[in-house]
C-alpha positions, 0 to 999 in steps of 0.5 A, a space after each residue: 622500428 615502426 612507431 605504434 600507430 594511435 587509436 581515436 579515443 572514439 575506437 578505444 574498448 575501454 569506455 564504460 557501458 550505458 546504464 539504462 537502470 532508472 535513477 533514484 530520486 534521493 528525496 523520494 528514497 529518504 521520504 520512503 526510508 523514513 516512512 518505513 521507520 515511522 510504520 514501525 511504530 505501529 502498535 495495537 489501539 483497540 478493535 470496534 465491533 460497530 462504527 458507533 463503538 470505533 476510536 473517536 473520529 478525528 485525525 488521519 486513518 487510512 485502511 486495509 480491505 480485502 478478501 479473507 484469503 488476499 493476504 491482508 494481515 501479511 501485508 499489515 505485518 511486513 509494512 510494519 515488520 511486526 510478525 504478530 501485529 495483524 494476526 494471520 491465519 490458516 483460516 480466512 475470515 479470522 478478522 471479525 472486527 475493525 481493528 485500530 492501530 496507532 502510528 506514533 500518535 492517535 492521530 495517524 492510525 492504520 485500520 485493519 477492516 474485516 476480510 470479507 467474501 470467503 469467511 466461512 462464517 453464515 450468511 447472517 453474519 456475512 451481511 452484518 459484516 458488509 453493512 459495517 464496512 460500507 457504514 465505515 467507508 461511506 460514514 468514516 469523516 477521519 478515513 483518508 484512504 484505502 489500501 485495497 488487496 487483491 490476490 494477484 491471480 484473483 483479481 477484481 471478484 464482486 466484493 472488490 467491484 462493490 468496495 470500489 463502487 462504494 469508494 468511487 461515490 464517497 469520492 474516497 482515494 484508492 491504492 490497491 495492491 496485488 499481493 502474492 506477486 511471487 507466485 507468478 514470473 515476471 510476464 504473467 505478474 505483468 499482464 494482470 497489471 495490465 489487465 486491472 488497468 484497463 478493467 479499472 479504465 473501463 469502469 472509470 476508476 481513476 485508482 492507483 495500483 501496484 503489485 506486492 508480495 509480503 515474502 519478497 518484500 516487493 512494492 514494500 516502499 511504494 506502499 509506505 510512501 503512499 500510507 504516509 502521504 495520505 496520513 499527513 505524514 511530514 517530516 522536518 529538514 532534519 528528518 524529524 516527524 511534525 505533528 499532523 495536527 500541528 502541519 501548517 503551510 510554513 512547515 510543509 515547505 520546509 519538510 523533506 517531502 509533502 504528501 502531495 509531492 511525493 504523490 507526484 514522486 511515486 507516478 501511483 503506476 505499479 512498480 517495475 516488473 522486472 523487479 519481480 521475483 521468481 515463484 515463491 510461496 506464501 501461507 495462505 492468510 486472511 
């Protein structure tokens, strides 16, 4: 009997495929797992309706603008999981005034701005509205950043062009978020990405942007990693919260991730799109 020939282990089947599927920075994850959890604890502090009647101004804040119907309020409501924190609405332009909400503490909060360029509300009470919004984010001393909302298939309307102008001057950091990312697949998702990009270029807007949907959940980590950076959210070794007032140079070394690194960690370029659901739908809100 002729003896059964030996294959080369470089001619074998039994190999593992190559995984192209991007690895996870462990610290990056644990960063936006805590975040998350941290979100959670938001809770209502008050609603102002002028810049001279808000919470003091010292700490960390970091707030949601957009147009009434771009999906704020659910976009509010899925970072924190609370279905009722923000309220949501079948009519745009809901939110009347500056809506504060702490995150553990006073000292970090999320601010919930009203929506502005489609509430059908009069033209009067429109411009009040705008010369407080502009008052807050020109004025604002506690204000870190802005979450900027965009619906996906709306994108870059005049009011946006002015709020980025506005914070442009003030030199104020921007992460905008294209919500309702379900409604479109995956290749039309991809090139409104695209396209915001290269409008922002043009306009010489050094702002990071990512897409989102309050319904799939997508983007939800990005989000929370970005809203605790810029709140000076730090935690211990042991995954415990340091104060921000109390964050010194010694403790950030020893946190599991600082703000400015995780900056770094994210890349602040959109997620992958091909993370994106199929269509989807999602109630029209504020």
């Amino acid at each position: 009997m002729r003896p059964k020939a030996r294959i080369p282990k470089f001619q074998r089947h039994d190999f593992k495929p190559i995984s192209y599927a991007k690895k996870e920075n462990t610290a990056t994850s644990a960063y936006a797992l805590s975040a998350l959890s941290w979100l959670r604890k938001a809770e209502f502090l008050m609603s102002a309706p002028k810049l001279n009647l808000c919470v003091e101004d010292t700490g960390f804040e970091i707030a949601f603008a957009g147009r009434s119907n771009a999906g704020k309020s659910s976009a509010i409501n899925c970072i924190t999981d609370q279905n009722q924190l923000a309220r949501a609405s079948k009519r745009p332009g809901r939110t009347q005034m500056i809506n504060f909400f702490s995150l553990g503490n006073p000292d970090q909060r999320l601010v919930d701005l009203p929506g502005y360029g489609y509430a059908a509300v009069p033209e009067e009470m429109k411009k009040v509205w705008q010369k407080e919004l502009q008052n807050y984010l020109i004025e604002r001393k506690s204000l870190t950043g802005l979450v900027l909302l965009m619906d996906v298939r709306h994108p870059l309307k005049d009011f946006d062009r002015m709020m980025l102008e506005w914070a442009k001057d003030r030199h104020l950091f921007v992460h905008i978020l294209l919500t309702k990312a379900d409604k479109l697949n995956r290749g039309p998702a991809s090139t409104v990405l695209l396209e915001v990009k290269k409008e922002l270029k043009k306009m010489k807007l050094d702002f990071s942007i990512q897409l989102f949907s309050s319904l799939s959940k997508l983007g939800l980590e990005e989000l929370a990693m970005v809203m605790a950076g810029r709140l000076n959210y730090v935690v211990d070794e042991d995954g415990k919260a340091i104060n921000p007032m109390d964050n010194t140079l010694e403790s950030q070394e020893s946190s599991l991730l600082h703000p400015d690194i995780h900056m770094d960690a994210v890349g602040l370029k959109g997620i992958n799109i091909d993370d994106i659901s199929e269509v989807g739908d999602e109630d029209l809100d504020e």
